[in-house]
N, C-alpha and C positions, 0 to 999 in steps of 0.2 A: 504494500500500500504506500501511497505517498499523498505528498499535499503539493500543490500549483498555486500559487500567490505572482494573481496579474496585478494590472495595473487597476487601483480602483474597485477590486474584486476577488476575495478569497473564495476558492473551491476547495471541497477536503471531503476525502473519504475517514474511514472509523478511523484512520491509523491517528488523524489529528487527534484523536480523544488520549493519545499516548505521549505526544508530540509534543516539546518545549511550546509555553506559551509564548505568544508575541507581545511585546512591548505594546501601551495604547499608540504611542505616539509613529508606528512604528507597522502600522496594519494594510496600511498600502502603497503604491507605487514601488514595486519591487521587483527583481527581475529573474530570480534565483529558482531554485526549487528543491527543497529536503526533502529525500525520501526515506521511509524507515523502512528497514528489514532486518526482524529478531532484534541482535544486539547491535548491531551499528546504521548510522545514520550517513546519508551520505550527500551533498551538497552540490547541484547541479550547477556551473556558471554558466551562462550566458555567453554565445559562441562571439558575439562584439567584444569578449575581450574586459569589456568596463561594467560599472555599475553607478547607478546614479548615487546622491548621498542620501536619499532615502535606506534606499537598499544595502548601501555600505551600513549603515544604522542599524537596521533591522538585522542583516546578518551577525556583526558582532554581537548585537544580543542576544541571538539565537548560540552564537556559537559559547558564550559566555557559561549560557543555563545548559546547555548541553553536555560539555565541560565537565559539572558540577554532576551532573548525574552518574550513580557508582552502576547503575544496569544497564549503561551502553556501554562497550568495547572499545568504541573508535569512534570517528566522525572523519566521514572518507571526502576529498575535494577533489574536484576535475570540473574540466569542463564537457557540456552535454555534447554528445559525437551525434553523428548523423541519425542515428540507430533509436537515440533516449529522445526525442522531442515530446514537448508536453503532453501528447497522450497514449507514448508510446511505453512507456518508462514503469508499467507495470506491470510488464510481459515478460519479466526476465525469469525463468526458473530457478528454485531452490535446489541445488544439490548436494547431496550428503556431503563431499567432500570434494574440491578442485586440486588439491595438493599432489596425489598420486601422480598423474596425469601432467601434472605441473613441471616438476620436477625430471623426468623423463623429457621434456621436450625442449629443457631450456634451451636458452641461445646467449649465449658471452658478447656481451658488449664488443670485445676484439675481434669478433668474429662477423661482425655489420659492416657493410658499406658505407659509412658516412658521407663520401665525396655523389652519392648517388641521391642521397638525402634532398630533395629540393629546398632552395633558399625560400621558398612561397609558402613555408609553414602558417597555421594559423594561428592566432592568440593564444597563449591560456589566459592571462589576467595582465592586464596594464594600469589596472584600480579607475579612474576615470578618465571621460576624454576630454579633456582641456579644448582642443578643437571644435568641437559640436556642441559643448553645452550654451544655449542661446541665451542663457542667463549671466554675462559676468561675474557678477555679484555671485554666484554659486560655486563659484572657486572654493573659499574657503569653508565652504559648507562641505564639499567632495573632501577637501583636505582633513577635516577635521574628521569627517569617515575612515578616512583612509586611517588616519591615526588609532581612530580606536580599534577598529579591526586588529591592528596589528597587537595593540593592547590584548583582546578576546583571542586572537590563536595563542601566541606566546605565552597566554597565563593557564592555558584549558588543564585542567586538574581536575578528576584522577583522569577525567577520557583522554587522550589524545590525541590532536589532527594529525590526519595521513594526507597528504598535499601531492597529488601527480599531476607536476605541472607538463605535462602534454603539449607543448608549444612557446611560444612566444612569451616568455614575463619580461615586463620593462617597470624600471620607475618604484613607483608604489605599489603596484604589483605585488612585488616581492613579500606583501607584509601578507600575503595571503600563505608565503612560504615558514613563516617565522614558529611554528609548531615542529614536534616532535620529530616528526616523519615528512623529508620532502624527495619524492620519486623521481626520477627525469628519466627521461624516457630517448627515442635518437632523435625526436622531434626538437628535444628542450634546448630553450637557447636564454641566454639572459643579458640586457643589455641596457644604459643607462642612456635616456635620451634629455629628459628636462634641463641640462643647461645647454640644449639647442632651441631653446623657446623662451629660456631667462630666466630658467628655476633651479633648485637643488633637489638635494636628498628630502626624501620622504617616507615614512611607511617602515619606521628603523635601521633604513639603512648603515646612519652611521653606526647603529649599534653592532649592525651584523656585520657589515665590511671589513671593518678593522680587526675583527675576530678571525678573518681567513689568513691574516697575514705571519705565516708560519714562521718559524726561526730556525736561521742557521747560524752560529754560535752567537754574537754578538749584533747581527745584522737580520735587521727586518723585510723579510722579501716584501713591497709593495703590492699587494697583488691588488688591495683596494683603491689605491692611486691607480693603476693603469685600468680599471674597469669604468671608476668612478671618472676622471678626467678624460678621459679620450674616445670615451664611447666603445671599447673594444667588447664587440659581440662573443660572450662565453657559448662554447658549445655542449654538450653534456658531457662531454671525455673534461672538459674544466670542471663542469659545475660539480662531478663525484669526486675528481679529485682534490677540491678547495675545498668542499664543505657546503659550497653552495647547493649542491643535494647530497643525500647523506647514502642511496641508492641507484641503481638502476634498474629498470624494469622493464618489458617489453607491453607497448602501449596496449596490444590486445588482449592479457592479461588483465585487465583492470574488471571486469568484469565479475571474471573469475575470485580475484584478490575479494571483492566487495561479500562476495558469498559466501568467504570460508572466515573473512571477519566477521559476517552475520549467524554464524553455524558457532560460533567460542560461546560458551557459556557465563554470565555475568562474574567476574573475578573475586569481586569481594576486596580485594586487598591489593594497595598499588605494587607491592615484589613479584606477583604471582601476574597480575597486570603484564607489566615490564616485561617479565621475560617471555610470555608468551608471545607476545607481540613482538618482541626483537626478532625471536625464533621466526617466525612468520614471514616477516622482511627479510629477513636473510634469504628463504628459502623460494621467495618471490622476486629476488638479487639475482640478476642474471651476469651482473659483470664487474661483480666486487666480493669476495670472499667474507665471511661472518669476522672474522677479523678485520677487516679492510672496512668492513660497514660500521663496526666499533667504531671504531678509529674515525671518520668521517662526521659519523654522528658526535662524539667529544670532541670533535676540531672545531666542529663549529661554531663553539663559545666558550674556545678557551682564552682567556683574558692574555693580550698582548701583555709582555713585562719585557720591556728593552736590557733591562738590566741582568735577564735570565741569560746563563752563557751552555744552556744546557739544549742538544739542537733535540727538536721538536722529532718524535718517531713515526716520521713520513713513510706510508706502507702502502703500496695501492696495484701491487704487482708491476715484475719489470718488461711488463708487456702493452704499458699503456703511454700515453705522451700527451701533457698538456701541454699545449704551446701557452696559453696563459702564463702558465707557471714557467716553463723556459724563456718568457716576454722578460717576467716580473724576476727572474735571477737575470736576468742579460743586462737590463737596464736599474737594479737595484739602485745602483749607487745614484743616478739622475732624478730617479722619482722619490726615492729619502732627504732630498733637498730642502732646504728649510724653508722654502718658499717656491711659489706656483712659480716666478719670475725666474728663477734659479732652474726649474723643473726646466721650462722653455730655452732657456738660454746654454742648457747641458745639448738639449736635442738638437737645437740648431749646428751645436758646435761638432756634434757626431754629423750630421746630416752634411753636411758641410768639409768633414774629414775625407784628407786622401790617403791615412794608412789605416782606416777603420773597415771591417766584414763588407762585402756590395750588400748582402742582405740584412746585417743591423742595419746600414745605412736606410736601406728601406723603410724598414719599421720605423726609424726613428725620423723618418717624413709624415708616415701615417699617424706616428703619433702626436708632428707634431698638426697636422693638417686637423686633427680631431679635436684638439686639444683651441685652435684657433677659428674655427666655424663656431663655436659656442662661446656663449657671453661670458665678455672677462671676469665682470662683477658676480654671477653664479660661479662659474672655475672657482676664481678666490673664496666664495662659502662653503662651495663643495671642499676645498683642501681645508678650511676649518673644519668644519664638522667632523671631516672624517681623522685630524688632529686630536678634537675633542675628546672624539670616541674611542678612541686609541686608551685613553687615560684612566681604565677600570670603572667607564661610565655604564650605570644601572640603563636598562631600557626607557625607562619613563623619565629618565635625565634627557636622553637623545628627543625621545620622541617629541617633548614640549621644547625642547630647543628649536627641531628641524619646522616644527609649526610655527613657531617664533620668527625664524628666520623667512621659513621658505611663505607666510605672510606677507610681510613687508616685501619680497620681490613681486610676488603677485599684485602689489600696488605700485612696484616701479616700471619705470619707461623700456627696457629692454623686455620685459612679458608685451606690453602692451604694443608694442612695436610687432611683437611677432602673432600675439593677437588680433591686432588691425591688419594684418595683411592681407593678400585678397584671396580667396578660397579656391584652396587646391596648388597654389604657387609651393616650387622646391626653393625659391631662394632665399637665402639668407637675410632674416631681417638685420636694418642698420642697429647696431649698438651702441648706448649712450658710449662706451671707448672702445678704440679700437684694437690696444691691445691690454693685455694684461699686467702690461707696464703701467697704462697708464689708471689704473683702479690706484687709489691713493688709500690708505689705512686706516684712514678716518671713516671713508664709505662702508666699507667691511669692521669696521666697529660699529657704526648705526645701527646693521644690520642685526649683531649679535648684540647691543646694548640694552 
């Protein structure tokens, strides 16, 4: 059974009589759809990718109370495939058990074509569309969505979100990631785009980014600077190996996963929880070892400490390669710079080199071509924020910062610049500066003041 909450109109079969209530304020205009089976619930997204700030409301509180209840197992996210549309989505059979069957057939991440992968993936989540919403004034209402949500997964206790992002996460997105469990699939890609519009971090990011940036003895590999500044598109061989998911799965699985989550019997007690549920993902892992899943899963929030000379026990089998992570040790030393100015003027000076790699030389045009499309004045708060975050900050520090911050751009002239342009246009709107020189330290203490 499930329940379908349109716009202006809830429908519900009995399952509702089981189903977290909904907030009053919170009863319509939504875009989503929970469905319940046995012990887990599972959370339909909307194949646009976004959700209005209704619906970012409503969901967090859905997922809050859901959370809290010890007779659900999981609370499973994806977005709806071709297959699950509104009234299709209560056809799926109950099977005794998908695991048998599972396990026999898997397929190893190393063993996918990626290069075959088309670039035309769809969505999973990009939190809202800045583009399309015909209300200005509604920015900070999506924002403030966005923020709690991330609030609501991150705190879900004893249940926990299982997140298979199946596509495209950008932006704020990610805060749809910020729970227990996040899948990727060969679809998943993750990529920062808001200071190409004149925004920053959102949705925790600072919290979480800085958490990937692994150590090798005394030296912080970057891995958040070169995501966050430059726009570099992670692909899932990144996002398993950073933390940015903590598994891999194979996207037609999901179905399957959602049944033998709804087949566990209510736990009673969060140890017996836990490991069931680790055991599961592991065995649902198609391209990371139950160690290696360990390991992925604790990486993702383990507190950066500069001063720690002990290197981090990086495990992920010698059979996989992130370029991310061989970006972010090539270029360490440029992007640990004490400054965005510093970061730029390393790249040029490589880009620019006649005894340096033809191929670093490359990257370090792209990076720095990435890094100069996007507003100097967001660059300069994205490298605070994610400064900030570095420095053993709690989630709810980050989060009311990047609201704080990423406010005040929403009411400056480089948003609005790339907001007034004319629809459907690729160029670059003009930037109150031109470069990232010219942001003076007063502007970017405004911002954070």
């Amino acid at each position: 059974s499930y329940i379908i909450i349109h716009k202006h109109k809830m429908v519900s079969t009995a399952a509702a009589l089981a189903a977290p209530t909904l907030s009053q304020h919170a009863k319509t205009t939504t875009q989503h759809i929970m469905r319940e089976m046995m012990g887990v619930r599972r959370v339909f997204l909307p194949k646009s990718g976004t959700l209005s700030a209704e619906a970012l409301q409503d969901l967090a509180y859905k997922l809050q109370q859901t959370g809290s209840n010890i007779e659900i197992n999981a609370v499973l996210i994806a977005t709806a495939s071709d297959d699950h549309d509104d009234d299709n989505n209560n056809n799926i059979p109950i099977a005794e058990s998908g695991l048998s069957g599972l396990v026999q057939n898997i397929v190893r991440v190393d063993d996918l074509d990626f290069d075959a992968v088309t670039k035309k993936t769809p969505d999973f989540f990009t939190g809202y569309s800045a583009d399309t919403e015909p209300n200005k004034k509604n920015y900070t209402d999506n924002l403030h969505g966005i923020q709690n949500l991330a609030r609501a997964i991150h705190r879900m206790t004893p249940t926990p979100a299982i997140t298979v992002c199946n596509g495209n996460t950008t932006d704020g997105g990610f805060a749809m990631c910020l729970g227990r469990y996040n899948l990727a699939t060969i679809h998943s890609t993750f990529q920062i785009l808001h200071p190409l519009r004149g925004l920053s971090l959102e949705g925790g990011l600072s919290f979480a980014l800085p958490r990937l940036a692994f150590r090798k003895s005394k030296t912080i590999i970057p891995l958040d600077k070169v995501l966050a500044l430059t726009g570099y598109q992670a692909n899932c061989y990144d996002m398993v190996t950073t933390g940015l998911a903590t598994h891999f799965m194979e996207a037609d699985k999901l179905d399957a996963l959602e049944r033998d989550l709804g087949n566990l019997y209510p736990f009673g007690d969060k140890a017996s929880a836990a490991f069931a549920l680790d055991e599961m993902m592991s065995l649902y892992s198609s391209g990371n070892t139950l160690e290696d899943d360990a390991f992925a899963n604790d990486f993702k929030w383990v507190p950066v400490d500069p001063n720690d000379s002990k290197d981090a026990p990086f495990r992920l089998g010698e059979h996989k390669r992130s370029l991310l992570v061989d970006l972010a040790v090539a270029f360490q030393d440029i992007f640990n710079e004490d400054s965005v100015v510093g970061v730029v003027e390393r790249l040029k000076e490589v880009k620019g080199s006649d005894t340096e790699d033809g191929e670093i030389k490359d990257h370090a045009a792209r990076f720095l071509d990435g890094i100069e499309a996007r507003s100097p004045l967001a660059v300069h708060a994205t490298f605070r924020l994610l400064n900030e975050g570095r420095a053993r900050q709690k989630l709810e520090d980050c989060l009311q910062r990047e609201e704080a911050v990423q406010s005040k751009l929403m009411a400056g002239s480089d948003f609005k610049a790339w907001a007034g342009r004319d629809a459907g246009s690729s160029s670059s709107p003009v930037w109150k500066h031109k470069t990232v020189a010219d942001v003076i330290a007063d502007e970017v203490e405004e911002l954070f003041g």
